[in-house]
N, C-alpha and C positions, 0 to 999 in steps of 0.2 A: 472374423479374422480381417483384420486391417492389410490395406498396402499401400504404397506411396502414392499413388493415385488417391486415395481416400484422405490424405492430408486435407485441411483446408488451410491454406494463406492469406493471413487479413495483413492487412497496410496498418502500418504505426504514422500516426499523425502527432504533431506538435501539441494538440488540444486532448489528445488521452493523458499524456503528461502532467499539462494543467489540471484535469481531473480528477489526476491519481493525489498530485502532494495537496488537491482539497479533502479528499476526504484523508489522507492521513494523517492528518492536522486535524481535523475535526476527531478524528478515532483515537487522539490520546486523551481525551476526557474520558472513554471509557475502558481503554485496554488495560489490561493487566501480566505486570510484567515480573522476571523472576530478579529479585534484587530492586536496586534502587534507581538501576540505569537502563534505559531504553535503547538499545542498541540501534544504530541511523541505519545500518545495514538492512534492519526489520524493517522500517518505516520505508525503504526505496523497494524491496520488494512484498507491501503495502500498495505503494504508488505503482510498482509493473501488474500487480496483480488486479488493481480496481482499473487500469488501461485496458486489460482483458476483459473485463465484465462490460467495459463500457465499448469497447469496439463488438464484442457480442450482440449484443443492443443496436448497435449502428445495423451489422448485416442483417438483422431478423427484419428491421424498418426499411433497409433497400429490399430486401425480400417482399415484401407485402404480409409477413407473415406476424397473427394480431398475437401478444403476447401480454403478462399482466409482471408488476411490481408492486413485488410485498414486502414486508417486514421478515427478517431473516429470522432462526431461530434464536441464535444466543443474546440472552436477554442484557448482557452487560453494554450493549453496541446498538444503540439505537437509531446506527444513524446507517446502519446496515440493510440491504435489499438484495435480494434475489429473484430472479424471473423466474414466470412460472410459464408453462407452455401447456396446453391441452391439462391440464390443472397438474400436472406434474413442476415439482420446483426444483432447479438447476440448478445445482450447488456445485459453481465452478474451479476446481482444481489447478493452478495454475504453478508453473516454474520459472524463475529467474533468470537468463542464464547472461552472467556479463563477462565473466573471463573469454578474453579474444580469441585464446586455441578453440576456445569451444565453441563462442559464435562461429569463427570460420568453419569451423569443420560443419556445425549444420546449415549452415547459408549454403556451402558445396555440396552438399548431402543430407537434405533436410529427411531423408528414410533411414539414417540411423535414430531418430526419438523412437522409432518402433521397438528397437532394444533395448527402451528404458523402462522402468518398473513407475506405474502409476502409482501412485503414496495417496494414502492418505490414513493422520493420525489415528490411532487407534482408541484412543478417549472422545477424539471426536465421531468415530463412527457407534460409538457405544452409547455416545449422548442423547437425550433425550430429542424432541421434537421431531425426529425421522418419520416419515410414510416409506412402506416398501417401495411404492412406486415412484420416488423420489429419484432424482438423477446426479450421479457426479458426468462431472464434462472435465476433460482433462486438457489444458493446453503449455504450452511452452510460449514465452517470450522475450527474445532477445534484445539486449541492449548496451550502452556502453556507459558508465559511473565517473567523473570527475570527484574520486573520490577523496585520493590524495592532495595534501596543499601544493605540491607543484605540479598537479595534473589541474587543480583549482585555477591557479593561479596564470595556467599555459590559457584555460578556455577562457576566463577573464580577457586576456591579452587580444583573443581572436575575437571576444565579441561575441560568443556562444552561448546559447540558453544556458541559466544556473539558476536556481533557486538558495537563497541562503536563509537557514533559518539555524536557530536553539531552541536545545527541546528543556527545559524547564525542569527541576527535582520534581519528582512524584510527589512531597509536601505541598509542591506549589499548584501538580496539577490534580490532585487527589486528596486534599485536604480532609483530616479526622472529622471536624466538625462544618457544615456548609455553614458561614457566616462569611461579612463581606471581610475580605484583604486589608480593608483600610488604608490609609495614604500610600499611594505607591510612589517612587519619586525616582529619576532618572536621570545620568549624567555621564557624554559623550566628552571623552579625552579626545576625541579628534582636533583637527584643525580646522574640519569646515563642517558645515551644517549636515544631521545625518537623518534619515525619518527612518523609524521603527517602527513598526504597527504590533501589536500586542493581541492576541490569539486565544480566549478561553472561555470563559462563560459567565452568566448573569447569575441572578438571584434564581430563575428560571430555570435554571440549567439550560439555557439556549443558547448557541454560539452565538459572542460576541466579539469585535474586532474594532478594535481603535489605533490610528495610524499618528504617532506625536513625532514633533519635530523637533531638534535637541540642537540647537546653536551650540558651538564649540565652547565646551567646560564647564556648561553653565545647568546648573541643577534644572528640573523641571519635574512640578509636581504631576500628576495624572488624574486630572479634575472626573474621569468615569471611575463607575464604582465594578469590580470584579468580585466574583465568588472563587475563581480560579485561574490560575493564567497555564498553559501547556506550552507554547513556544512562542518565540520573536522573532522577526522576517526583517534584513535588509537590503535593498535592492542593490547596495552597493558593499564590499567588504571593506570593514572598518579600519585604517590604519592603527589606531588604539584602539582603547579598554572602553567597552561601556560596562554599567552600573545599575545594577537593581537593586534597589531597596523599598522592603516591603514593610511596614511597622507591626501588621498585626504578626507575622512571622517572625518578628524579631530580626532580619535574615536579611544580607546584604550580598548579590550576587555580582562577582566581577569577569564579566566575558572578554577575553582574550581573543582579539583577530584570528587566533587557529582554533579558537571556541566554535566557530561558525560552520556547520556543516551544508555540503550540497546535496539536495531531495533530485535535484534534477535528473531525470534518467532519458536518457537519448533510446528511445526506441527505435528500433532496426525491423524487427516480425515480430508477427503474433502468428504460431502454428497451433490452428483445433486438432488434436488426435483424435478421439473419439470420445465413446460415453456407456456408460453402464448403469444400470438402474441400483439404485440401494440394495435390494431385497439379493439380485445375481452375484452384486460384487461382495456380500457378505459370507455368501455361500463359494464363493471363488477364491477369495481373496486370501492369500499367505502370510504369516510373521516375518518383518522387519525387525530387529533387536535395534536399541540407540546402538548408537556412533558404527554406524554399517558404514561404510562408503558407497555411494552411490553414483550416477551422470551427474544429478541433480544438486547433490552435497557433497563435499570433502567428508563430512560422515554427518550423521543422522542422530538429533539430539533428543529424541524421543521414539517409543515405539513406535511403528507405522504398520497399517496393513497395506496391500501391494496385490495388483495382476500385471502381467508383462501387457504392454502399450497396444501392441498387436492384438491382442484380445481382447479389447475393446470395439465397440460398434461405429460405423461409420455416422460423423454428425452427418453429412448429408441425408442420410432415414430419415436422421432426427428432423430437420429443414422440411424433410420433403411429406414428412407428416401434419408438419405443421400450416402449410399450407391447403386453404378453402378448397373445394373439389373441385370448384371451377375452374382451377388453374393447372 
């Protein structure tokens, strides 16, 4: 049984950030998605949630405590790792949470997560590659989203971290047949000079990334060869339209300055609640039904199985096992 005492509080640094919208960028060459649009909302908490994995990481390293990275189970994500600890592998549970009532209320009272329901999918715990002795780790982490264009456009003004990227049609990042894209060619309605960098992979399937520079109006072909492109990155937002056109696609894309979404997520906390082994929380665990309303969600768009937060194990065991007897 958990208490607020048993919480752990890790620090959100500027560089989990950076690590989150790497690999979520990297993770749309392989995710799969329902329809033809990849919602930004998925990808930012993507980004909060690979912030957790990697601030995890961080404290096991100030710990002294030796840990391994592996290859995660689902085979569609290769670019996917999970720690493992005393050969048990962590499969860490994490929440979003960016609406402000809610941040405050747990910044003031971080012992109400204990009266939230740990979730997890119910397809996913059904799935293959599990060991009983396998662990979910459940955390929560709060943050704030410039998500709208006048919430964009206020943090522009200040000077504040943003990331601006487009995520790309699924034809463009998940193409029928792997052959090269063929001339790609690009063209900035701006007025002044814009750089895009170009985000997706080789003949290899290995990320690749090429950063071109688009003088105002003026066509510009893309001398590298792509098997796929997933998004475009610019450091600055466009007054105009830029222009993608792809020949082998046939397909001419025109992004519009409100085209441009923000990955950037201002982390506030990262709270560890606790942890349960595979094998207990399947034998624990209760039905979710979709669209429940939850802390966590406005409602729940797929089955979930669930134990209340509190009944989870203190990570500190987890830590304190993890460490050599010497210590």
């Amino acid at each position: 049984m958990l208490t607020p005492s048993d919480l752990l509080r890790l620090p959100y640094t500027p560089d989990l950030t950076e690590g989150g919208i790497a690999y979520a960028l990297r993770s749309l060459n392989y995710n799969l998605e329902r329809g033809q649009a990849l919602p930004v909302n998925g990808l930012r908490r993507t980004v909060a949630s690979t912030a957790v994995e990697l601030a995890f990481r961080r404290l096991l390293a100030s710990q002294g405590i030796e840990y391994e990275v592996k290859a995660a189970t689902p085979f569609t994500d290769r670019e996917r790792f999970d720690v493992t600890l005393n050969g048990q592998r962590c499969d860490i549970k994490s929440f979003f949470i960016s609406n402000r009532a809610q941040v405050g209320q747990i910044r003031q009272n971080p012992a109400l997560l204990l009266n939230t329901p740990a979730l997890v999918p119910s397809d996913t715990h059904a799935g293959e590659g599990h060991a009983y002795r396998d662990l979910y780790l459940f955390a929560y982490v709060t943050g704030l989203v410039a998500a709208s264009q006048a919430e964009l456009q206020a943090v522009i003004a200040r000077k504040q971290p943003h990331y601006l990227a487009y995520i790309l049609p699924s034809a463009w990042r998940r193409p029928q047949n792997w052959n090269p894209l063929g001339a790609l060619t690009l063209k900035s309605e701006s007025a002044q000079e814009l750089l895009v960098e170009i985000n997706g992979q080789d003949e290899a399937r290995e990320a690749k990334r090429v950063t071109v520079s688009l003088p105002p109006k003026v066509k510009v072909r893309v001398e590298d060869s792509f098997h796929s492109i997933a998004s475009l990155h610019v450091r600055r937002l466009p007054e105009a339209r830029v222009g993608l056109r792809c020949a082998s696609l046939q397909e001419t894309l025109l992004i519009s300055p409100a085209d441009w979404s923000n990955l950037w997520v201002d982390g506030l906390d990262i709270f560890m609640l606790g942890y349960m082994t595979f094998e207990e929380f399947g034998q624990r665990a209760k039905m979710l039904p979709p669209e429940s309303k939850v802390f966590q969600y406005t409602r729940t768009r797929t089955k979930n199985l669930f134990v209340q937060a509190a009944d989870l194990r203190p990570i500190g065991n987890l830590l304190q096992q993890g460490k050599s007897p010497a210590e």
